[in-house]
Structures are given as C-alpha cells and as structure tokens.
Biopython code that builds the backbone (N, CA, C, O; Angstrom):
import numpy as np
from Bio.PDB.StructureBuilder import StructureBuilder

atoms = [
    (1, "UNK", "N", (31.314, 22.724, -15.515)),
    (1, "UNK", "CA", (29.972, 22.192, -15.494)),
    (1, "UNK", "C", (29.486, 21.984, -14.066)),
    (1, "UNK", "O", (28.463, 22.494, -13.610)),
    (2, "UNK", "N", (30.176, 21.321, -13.520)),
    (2, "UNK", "CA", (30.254, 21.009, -11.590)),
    (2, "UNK", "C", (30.568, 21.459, -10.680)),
    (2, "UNK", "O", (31.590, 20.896, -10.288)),
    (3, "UNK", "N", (30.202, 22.368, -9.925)),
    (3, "UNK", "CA", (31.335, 22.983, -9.365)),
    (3, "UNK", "C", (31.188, 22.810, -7.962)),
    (3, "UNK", "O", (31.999, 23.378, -7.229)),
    (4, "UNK", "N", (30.018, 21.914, -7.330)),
    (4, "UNK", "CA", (30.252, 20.783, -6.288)),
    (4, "UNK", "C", (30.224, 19.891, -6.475)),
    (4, "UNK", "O", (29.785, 19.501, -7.557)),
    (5, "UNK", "N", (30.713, 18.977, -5.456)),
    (5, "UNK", "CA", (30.155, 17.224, -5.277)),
    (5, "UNK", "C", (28.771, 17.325, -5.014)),
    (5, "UNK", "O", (27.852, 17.122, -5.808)),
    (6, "UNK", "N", (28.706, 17.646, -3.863)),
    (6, "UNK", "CA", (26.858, 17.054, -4.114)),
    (6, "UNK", "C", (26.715, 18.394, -3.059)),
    (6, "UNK", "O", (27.562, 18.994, -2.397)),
    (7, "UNK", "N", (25.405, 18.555, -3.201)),
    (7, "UNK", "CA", (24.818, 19.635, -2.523)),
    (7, "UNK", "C", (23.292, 19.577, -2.413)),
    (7, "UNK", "O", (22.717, 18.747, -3.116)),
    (8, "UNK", "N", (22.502, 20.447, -1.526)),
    (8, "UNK", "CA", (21.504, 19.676, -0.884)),
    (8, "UNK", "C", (20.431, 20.296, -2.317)),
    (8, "UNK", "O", (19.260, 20.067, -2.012)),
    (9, "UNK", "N", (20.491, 20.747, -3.241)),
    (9, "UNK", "CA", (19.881, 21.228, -4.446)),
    (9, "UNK", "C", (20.599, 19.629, -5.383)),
    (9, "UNK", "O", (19.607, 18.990, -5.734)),
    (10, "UNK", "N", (21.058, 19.366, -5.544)),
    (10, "UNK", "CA", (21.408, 17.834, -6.813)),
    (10, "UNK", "C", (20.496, 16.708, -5.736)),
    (10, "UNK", "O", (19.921, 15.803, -6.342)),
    (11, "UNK", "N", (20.355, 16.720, -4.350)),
    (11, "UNK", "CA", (20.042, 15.812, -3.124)),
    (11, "UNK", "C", (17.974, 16.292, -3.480)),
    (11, "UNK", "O", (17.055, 15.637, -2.987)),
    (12, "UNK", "N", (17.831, 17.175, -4.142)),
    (12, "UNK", "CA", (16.508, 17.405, -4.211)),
    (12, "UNK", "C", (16.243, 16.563, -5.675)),
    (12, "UNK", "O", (15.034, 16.726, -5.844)),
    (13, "UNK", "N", (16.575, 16.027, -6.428)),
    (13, "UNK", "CA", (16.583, 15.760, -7.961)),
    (13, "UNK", "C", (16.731, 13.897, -7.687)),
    (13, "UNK", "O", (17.356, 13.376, -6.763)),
    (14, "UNK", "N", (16.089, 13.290, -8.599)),
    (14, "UNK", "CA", (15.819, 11.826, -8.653)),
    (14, "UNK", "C", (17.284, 11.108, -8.791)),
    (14, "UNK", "O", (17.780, 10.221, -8.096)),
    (15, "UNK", "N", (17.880, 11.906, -10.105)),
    (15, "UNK", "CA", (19.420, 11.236, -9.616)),
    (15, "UNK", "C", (20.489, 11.487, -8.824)),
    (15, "UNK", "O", (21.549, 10.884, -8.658)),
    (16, "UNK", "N", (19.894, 12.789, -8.218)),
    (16, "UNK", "CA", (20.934, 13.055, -6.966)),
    (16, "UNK", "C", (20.943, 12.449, -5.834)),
    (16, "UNK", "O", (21.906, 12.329, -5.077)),
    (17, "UNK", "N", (19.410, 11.884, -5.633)),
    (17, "UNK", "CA", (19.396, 11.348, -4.510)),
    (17, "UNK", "C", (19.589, 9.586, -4.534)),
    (17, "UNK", "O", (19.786, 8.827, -3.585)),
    (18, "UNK", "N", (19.460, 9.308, -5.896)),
    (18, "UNK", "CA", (19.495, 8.158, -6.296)),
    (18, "UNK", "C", (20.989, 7.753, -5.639)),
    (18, "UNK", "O", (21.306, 7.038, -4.688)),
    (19, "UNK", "N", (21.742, 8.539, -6.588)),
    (19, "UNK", "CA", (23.417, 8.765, -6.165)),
    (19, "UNK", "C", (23.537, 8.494, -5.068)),
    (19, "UNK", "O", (24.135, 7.447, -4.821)),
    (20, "UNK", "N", (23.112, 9.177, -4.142)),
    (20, "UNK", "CA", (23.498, 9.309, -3.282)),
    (20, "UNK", "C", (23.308, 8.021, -2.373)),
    (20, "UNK", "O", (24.137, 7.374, -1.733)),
    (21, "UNK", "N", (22.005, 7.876, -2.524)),
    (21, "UNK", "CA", (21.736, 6.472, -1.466)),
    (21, "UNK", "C", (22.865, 5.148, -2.116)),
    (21, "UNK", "O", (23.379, 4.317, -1.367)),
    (22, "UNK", "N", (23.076, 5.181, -3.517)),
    (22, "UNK", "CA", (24.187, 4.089, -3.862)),
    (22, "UNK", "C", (25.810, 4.014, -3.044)),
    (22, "UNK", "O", (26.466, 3.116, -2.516)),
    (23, "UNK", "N", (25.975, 5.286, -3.252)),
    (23, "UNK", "CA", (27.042, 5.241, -2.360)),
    (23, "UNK", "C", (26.916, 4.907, -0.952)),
    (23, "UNK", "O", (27.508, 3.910, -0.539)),
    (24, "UNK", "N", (26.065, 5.772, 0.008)),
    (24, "UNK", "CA", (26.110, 5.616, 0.808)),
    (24, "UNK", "C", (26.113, 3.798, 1.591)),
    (24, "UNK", "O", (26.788, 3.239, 2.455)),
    (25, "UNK", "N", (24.867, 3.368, 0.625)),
    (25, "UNK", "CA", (25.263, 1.807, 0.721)),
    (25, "UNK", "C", (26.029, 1.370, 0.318)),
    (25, "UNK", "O", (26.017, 0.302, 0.929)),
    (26, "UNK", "N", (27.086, 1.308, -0.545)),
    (26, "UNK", "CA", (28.091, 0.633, -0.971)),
    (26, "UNK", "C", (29.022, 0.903, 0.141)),
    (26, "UNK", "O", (29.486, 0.007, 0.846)),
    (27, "UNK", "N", (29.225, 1.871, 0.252)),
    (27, "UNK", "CA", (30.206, 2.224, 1.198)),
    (27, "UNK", "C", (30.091, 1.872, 2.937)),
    (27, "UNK", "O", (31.102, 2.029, 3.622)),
    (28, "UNK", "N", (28.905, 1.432, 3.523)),
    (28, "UNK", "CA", (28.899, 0.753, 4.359)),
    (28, "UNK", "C", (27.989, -0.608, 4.287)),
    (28, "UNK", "O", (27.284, -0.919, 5.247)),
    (29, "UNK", "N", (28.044, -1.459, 3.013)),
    (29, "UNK", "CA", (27.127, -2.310, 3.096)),
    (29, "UNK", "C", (27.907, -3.231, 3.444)),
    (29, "UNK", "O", (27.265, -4.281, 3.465)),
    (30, "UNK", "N", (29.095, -3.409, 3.765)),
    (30, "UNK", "CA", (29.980, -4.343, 4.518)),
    (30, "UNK", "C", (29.764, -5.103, 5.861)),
    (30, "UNK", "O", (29.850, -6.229, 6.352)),
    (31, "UNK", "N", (29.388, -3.645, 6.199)),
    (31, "UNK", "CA", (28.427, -4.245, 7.372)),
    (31, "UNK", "C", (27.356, -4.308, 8.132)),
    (31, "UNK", "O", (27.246, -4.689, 9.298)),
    (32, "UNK", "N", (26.169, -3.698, 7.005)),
    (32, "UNK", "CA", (25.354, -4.765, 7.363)),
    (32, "UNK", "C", (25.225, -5.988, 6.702)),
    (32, "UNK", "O", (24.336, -6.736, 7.109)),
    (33, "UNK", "N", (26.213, -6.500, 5.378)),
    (33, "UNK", "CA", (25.823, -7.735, 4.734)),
    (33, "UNK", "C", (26.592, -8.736, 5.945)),
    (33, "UNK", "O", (26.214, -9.903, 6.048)),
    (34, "UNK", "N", (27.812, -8.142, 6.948)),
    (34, "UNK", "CA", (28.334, -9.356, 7.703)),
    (34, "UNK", "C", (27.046, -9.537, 8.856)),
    (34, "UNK", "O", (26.443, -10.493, 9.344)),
    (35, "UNK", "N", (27.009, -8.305, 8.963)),
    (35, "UNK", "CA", (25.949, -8.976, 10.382)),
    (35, "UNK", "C", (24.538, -9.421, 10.354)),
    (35, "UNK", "O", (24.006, -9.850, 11.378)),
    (36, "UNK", "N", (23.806, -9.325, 9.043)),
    (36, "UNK", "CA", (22.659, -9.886, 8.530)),
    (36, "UNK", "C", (21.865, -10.374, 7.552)),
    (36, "UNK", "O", (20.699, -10.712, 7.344)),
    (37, "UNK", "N", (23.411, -10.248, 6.781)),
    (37, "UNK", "CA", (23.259, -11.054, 5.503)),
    (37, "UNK", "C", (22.676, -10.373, 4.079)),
    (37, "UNK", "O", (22.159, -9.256, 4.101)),
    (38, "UNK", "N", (22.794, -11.065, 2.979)),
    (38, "UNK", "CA", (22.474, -10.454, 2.167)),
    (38, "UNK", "C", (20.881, -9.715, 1.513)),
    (38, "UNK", "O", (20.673, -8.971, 0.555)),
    (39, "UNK", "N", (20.222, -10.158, 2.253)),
    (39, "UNK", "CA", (18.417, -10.015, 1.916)),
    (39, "UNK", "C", (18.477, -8.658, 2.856)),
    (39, "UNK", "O", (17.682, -7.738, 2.661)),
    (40, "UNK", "N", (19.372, -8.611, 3.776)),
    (40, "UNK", "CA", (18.600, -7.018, 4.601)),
    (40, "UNK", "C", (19.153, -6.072, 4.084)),
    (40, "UNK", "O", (18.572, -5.028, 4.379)),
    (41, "UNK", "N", (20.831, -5.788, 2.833)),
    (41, "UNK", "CA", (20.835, -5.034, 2.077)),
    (41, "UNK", "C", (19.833, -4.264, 1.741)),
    (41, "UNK", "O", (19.722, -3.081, 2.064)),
    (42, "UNK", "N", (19.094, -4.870, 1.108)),
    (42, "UNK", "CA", (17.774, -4.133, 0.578)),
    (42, "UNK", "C", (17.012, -3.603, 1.360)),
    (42, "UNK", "O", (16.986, -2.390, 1.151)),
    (43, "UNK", "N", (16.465, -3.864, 2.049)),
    (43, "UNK", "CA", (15.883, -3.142, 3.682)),
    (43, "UNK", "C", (16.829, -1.959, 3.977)),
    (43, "UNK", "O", (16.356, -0.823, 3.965)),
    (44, "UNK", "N", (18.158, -2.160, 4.244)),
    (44, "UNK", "CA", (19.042, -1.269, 4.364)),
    (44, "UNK", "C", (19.294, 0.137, 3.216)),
    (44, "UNK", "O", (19.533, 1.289, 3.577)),
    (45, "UNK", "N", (19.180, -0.285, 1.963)),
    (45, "UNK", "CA", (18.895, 0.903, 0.931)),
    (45, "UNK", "C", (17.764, 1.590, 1.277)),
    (45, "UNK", "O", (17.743, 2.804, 1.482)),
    (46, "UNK", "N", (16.365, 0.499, 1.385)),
    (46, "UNK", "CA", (15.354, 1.574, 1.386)),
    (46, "UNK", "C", (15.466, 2.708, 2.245)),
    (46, "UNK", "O", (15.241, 3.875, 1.925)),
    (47, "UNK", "N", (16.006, 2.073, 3.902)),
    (47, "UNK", "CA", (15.830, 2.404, 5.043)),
    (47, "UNK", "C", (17.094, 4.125, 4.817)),
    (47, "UNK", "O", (16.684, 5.270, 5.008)),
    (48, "UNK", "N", (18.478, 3.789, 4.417)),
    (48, "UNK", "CA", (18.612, 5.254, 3.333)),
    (48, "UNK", "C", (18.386, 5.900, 2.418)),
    (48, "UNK", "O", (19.160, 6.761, 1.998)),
    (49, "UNK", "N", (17.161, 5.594, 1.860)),
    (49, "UNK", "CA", (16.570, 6.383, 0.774)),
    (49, "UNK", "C", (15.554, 6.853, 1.594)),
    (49, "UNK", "O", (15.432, 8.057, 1.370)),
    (50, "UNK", "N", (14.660, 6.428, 2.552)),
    (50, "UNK", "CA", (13.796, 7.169, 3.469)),
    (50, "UNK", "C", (14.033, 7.679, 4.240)),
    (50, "UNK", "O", (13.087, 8.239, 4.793)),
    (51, "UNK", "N", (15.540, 7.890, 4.901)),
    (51, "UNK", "CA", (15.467, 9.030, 6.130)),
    (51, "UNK", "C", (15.749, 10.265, 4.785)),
    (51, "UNK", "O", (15.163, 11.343, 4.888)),
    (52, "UNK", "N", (16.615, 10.022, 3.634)),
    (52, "UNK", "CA", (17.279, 11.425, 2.452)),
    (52, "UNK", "C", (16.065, 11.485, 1.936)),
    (52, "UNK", "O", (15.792, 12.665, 1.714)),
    (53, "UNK", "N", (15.486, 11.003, 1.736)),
    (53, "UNK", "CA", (14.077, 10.914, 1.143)),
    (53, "UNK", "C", (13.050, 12.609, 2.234)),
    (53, "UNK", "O", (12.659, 13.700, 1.819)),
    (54, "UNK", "N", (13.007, 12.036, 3.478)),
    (54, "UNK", "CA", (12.600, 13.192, 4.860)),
    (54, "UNK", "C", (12.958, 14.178, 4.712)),
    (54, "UNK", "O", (12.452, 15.242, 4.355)),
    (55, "UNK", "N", (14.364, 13.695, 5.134)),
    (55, "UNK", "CA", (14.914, 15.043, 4.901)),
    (55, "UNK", "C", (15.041, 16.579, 3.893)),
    (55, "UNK", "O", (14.713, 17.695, 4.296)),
    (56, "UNK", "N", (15.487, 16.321, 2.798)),
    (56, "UNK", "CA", (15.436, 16.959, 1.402)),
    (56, "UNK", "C", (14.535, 17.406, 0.793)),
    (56, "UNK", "O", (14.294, 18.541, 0.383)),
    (57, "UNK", "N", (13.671, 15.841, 0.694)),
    (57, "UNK", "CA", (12.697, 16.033, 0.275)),
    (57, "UNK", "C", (10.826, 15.804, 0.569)),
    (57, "UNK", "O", (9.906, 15.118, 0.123)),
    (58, "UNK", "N", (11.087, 17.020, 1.748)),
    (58, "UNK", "CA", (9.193, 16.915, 2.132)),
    (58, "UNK", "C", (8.581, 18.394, 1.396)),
    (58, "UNK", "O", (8.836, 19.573, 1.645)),
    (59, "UNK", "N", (7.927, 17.937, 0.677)),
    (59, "UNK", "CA", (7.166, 19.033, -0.851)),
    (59, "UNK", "C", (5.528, 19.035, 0.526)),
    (59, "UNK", "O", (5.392, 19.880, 1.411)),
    (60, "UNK", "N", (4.775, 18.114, 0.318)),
    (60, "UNK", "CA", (3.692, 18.164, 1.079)),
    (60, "UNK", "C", (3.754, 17.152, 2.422)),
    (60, "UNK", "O", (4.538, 16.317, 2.873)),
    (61, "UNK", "N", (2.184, 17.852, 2.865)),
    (61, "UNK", "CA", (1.920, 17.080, 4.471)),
    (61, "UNK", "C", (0.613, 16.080, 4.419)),
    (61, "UNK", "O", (-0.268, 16.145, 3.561)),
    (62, "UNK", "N", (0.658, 15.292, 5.336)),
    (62, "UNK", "CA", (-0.599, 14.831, 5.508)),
    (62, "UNK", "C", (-0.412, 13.372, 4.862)),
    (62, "UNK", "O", (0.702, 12.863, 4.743)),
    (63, "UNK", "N", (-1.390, 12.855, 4.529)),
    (63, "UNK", "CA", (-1.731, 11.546, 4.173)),
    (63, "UNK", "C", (-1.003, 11.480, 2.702)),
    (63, "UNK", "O", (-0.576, 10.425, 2.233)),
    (64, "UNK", "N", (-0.930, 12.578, 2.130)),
    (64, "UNK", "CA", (-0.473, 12.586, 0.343)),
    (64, "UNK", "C", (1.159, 12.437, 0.418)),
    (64, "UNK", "O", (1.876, 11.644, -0.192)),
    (65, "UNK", "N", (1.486, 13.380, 1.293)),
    (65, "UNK", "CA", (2.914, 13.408, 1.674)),
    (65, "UNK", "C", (3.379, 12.152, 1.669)),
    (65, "UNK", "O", (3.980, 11.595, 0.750)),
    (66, "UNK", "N", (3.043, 11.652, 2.875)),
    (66, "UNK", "CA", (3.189, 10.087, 3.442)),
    (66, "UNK", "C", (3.545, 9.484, 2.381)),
    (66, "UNK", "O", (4.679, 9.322, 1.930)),
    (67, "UNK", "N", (2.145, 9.017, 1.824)),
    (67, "UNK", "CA", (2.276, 8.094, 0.477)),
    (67, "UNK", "C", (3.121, 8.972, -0.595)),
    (67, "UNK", "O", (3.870, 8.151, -1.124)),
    (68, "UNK", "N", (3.302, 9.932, -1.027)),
    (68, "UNK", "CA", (4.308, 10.308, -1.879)),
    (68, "UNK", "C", (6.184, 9.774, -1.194)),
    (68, "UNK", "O", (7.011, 9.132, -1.842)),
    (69, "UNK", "N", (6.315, 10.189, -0.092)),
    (69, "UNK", "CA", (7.296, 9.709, 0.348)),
    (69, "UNK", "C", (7.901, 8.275, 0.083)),
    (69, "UNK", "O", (9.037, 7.933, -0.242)),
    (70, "UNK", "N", (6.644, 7.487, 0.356)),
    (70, "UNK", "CA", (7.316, 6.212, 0.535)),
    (70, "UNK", "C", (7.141, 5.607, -1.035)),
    (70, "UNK", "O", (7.330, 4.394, -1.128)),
    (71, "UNK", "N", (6.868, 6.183, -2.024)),
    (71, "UNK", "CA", (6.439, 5.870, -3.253)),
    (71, "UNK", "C", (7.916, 6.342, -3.892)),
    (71, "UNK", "O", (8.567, 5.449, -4.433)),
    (72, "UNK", "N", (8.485, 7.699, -3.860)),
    (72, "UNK", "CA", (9.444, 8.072, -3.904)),
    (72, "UNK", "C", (10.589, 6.875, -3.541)),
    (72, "UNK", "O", (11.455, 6.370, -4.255)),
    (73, "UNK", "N", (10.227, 6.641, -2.139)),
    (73, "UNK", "CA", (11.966, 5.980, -1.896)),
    (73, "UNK", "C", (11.767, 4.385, -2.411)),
    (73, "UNK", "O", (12.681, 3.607, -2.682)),
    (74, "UNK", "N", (10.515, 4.151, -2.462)),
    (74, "UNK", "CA", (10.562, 2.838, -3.543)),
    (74, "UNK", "C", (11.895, 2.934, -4.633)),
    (74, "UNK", "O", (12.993, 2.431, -4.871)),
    (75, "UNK", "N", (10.957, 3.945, -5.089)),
    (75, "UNK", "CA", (11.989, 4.163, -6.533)),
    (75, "UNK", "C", (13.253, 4.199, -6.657)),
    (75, "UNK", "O", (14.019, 3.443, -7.255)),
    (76, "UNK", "N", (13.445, 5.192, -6.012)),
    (76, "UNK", "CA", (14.922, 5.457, -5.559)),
    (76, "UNK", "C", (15.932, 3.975, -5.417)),
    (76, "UNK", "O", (16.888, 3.448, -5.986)),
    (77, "UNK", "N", (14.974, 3.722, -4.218)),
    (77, "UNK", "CA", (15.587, 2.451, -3.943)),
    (77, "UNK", "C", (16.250, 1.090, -4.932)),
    (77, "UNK", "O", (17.340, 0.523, -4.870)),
    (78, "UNK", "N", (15.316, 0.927, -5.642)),
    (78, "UNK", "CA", (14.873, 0.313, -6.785)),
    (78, "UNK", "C", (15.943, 0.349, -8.056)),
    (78, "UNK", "O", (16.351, -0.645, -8.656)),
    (79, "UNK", "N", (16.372, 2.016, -8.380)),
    (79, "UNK", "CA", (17.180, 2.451, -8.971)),
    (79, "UNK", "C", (18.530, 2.358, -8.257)),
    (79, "UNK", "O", (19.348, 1.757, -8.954)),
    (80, "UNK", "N", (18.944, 2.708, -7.250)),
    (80, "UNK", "CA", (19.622, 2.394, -6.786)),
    (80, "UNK", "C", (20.444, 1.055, -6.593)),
    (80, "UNK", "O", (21.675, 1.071, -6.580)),
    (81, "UNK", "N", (19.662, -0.169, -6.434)),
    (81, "UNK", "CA", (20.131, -1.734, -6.677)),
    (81, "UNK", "C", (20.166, -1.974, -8.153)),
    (81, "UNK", "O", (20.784, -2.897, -8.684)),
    (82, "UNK", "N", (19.593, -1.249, -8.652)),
    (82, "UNK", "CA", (19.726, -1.561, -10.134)),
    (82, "UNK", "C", (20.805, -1.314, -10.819)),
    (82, "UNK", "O", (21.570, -1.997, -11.499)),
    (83, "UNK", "N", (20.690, 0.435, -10.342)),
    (83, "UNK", "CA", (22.343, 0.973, -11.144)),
    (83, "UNK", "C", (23.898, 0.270, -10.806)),
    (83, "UNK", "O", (24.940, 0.280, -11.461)),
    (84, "UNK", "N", (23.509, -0.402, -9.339)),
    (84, "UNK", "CA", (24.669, -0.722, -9.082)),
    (84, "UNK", "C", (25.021, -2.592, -9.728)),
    (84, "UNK", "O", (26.031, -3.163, -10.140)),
    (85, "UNK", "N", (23.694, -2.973, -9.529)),
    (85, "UNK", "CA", (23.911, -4.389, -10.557)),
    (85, "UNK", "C", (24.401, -4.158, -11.594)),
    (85, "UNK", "O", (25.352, -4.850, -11.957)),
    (86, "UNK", "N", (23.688, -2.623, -12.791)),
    (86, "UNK", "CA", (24.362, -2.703, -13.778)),
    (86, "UNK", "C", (26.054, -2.625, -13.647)),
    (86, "UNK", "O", (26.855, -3.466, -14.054)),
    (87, "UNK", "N", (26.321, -1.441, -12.999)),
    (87, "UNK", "CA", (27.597, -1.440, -13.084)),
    (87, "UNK", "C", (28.779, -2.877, -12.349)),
    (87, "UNK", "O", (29.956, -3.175, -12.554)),
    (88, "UNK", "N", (28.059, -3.248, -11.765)),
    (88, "UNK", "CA", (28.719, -3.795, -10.915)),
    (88, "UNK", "C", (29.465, -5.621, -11.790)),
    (88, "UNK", "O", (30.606, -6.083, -11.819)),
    (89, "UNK", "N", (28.040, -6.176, -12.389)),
    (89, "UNK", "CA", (28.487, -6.894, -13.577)),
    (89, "UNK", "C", (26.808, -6.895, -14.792)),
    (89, "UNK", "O", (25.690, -7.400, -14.898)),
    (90, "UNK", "N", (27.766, -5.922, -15.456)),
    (90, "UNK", "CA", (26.669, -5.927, -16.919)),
    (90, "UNK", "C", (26.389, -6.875, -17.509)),
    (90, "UNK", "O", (25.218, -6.997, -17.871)),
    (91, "UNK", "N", (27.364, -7.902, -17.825)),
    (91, "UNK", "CA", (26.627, -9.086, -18.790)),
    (91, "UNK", "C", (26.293, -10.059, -17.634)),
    (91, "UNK", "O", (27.117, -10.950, -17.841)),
    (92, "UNK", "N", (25.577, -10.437, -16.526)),
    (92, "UNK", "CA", (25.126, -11.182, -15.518)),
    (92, "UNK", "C", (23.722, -11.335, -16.338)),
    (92, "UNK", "O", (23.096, -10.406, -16.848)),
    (93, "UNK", "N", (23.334, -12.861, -16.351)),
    (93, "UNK", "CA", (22.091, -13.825, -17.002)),
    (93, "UNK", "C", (21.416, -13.987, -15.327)),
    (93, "UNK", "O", (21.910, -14.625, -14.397)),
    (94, "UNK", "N", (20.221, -13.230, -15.335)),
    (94, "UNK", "CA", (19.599, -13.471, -14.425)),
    (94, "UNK", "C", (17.976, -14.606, -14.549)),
    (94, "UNK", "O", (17.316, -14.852, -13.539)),
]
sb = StructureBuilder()
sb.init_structure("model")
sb.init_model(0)
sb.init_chain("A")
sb.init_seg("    ")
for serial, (resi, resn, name, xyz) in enumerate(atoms, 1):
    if name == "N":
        sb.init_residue(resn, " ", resi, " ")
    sb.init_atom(name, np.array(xyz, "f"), 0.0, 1.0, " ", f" {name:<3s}", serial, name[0])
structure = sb.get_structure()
C-alpha cells in the first residue's frame, strides 16, 4: 500500500502535512516547552505548519495566496493539537 514514509506528494495532501507538522513538534517540543513554556507550543506548531505550508504548498500568488496560506496552516495547525490531544489522552474532561 506504502511504499514511502513521507514524500513531498503525501506533504501536498491535508493529512500529510497535518502528519507531518505533529511529529515534527512532538519531536522537538521539548524544547521549546523548556525555554518558553507551554502557551508558545502553539505558536511553535503554527510557525511549522507555515514554513511546510510555503514550501509544498504555494498553488497561487498575490493577496489570495497569502490569505489561502495562512487559512490553510490555521487548520493544519488546529488538527494537529487536536490529533495529538486525542491520542495523547482520549478520555481527558475538558
């Protein structure tokens, strides 16, 4: 079914890139949660969902672009803290 890990075609797709920004924060959110605590996490996801966001994925230019971009890594973002709350503890009463 797979026959990569990730590649810059799954990095063009909502859950590839979703993926991707989760890991990438998990895997160094160590430190930025020591050196600025837990609220800039989130700053820190967006801030990798918008450079993979640039990169991968620029479809248009101009003013539409822009705002598509940063509408995009909302999401992403968004999904990203989410999927990992779910997994991280599912029955949590918020």
């Amino acid at each position: 079914m797979f026959d990569d890990f990730m590649n810059a075609d799954i990095l063009t797709t909502f859950v590839g890139m979703t993926t991707a920004v989760t890991v990438v924060v998990q895997f160094t959110k160590s430190i930025v949660k020591n050196k600025f605590g837990d609220s800039a996490v989130r700053f820190y996801s967006f801030f990798i969902a918008l450079i993979l966001t640039i990169i991968f994925k620029r479809d248009s230019s101009g003013i539409e672009g822009i705002v598509l971009i940063i509408i995009n890594t909302m999401m992403i973002t968004m999904a990203s803290i989410g999927s990992y709350h779910m997994l991280s503890d599912p029955m949590a009463k918020r």
